[in-house]
C-alpha atoms as one frame of an Amber mdcrd trajectory, in Angstrom:
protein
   0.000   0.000   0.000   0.932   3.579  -1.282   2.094   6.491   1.528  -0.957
   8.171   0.042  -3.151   5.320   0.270  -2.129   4.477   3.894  -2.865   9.129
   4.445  -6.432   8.191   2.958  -6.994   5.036   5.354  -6.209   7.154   8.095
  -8.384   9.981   7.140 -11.247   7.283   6.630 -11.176   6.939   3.103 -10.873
   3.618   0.308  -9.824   3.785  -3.019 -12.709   2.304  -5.008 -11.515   0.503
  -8.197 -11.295   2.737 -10.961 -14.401   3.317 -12.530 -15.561   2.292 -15.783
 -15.648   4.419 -18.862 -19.458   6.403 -19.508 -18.617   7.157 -23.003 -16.016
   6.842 -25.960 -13.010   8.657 -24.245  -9.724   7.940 -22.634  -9.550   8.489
 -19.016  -5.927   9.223 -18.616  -3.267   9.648 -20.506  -0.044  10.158 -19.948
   3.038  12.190 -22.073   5.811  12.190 -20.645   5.813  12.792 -16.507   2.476
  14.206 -17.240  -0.719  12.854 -16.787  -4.306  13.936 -18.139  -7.505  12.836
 -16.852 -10.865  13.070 -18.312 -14.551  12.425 -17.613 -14.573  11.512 -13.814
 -17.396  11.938 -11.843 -19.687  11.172  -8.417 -19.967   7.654  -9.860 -20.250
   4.565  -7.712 -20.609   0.937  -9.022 -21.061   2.663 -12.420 -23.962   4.908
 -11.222 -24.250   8.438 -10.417 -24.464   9.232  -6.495 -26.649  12.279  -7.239
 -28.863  13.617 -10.297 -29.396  17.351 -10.533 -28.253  20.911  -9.794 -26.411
  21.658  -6.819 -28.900  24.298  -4.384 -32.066  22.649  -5.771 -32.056  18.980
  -6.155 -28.887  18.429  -4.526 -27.732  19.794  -1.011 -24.474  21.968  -0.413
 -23.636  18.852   2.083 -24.495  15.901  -0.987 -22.356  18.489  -2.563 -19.475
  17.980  -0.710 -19.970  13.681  -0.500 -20.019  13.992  -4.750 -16.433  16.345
  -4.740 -15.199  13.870  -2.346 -16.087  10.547  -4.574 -14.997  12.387  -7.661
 -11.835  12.747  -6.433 -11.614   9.726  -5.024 -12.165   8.373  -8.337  -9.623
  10.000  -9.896  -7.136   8.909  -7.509  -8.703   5.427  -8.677  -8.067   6.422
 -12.084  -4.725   7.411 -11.646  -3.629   4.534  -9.714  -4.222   2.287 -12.744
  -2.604   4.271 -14.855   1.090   4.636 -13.074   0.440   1.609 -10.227   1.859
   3.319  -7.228   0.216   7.142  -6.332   3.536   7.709  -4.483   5.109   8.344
  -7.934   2.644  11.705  -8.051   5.341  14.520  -7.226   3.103  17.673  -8.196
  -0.540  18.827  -9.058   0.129  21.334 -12.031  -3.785  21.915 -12.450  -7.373
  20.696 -11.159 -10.191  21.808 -13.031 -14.080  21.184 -12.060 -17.623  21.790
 -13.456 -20.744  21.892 -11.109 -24.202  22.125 -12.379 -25.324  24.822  -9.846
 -28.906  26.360  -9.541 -27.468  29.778  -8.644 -26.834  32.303 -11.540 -23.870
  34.474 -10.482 -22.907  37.926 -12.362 -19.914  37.278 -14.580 -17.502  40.192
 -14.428 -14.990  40.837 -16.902
């Protein structure tokens, strides 16, 4: 077991087996020390945990429980791309959409 995997046991958190493709794209690819992921989500056993827009069918707290699982999917999806998540020197970028009720004013 990876340092990082041993950090999530102790914060209460498994590594669910990476999760299976929803569509006709490439989870993660690597070029060189980089790696790229794609498409992960708040799926569990293939399904999604919640359906809707966060603030009206989904709670700021079921909010939180679906950023957790998504991330713990990627670390999922990682993992079976390089084997070991100790190998993971750097986070150069994280990048997330939420489907949100509100409607914010864009300034530019």
């Amino acid at each position: 077991m990876s340092r990082v995997e041993k950090r999530l046991a102790e914060l209460g958190y498994t590594l669910p087996p990476a999760p299976p493709t929803m569509a006709n794209y490439v989870p993660c690819v690597q070029t060189g020390n980089v790696l790229y992921t794609s498409g992960a989500g708040c799926y569990v056993n293939g399904s999604p945990m919640y359906v809707g827009r966060l603030g009206s069918d989904v709670t700021i707290e079921q909010g939180y429980e679906a950023a957790k699982v998504t991330v713990l999917n990627l670390l999922a999806i990682l993992k079976n791309e390089i084997g070991n998540l100790d190998r993971i020197t750097r986070i150069v970028k994280l990048f997330a959409l939420v489907s949100s009720s509100w409607h914010l004013p864009i300034a530019f």
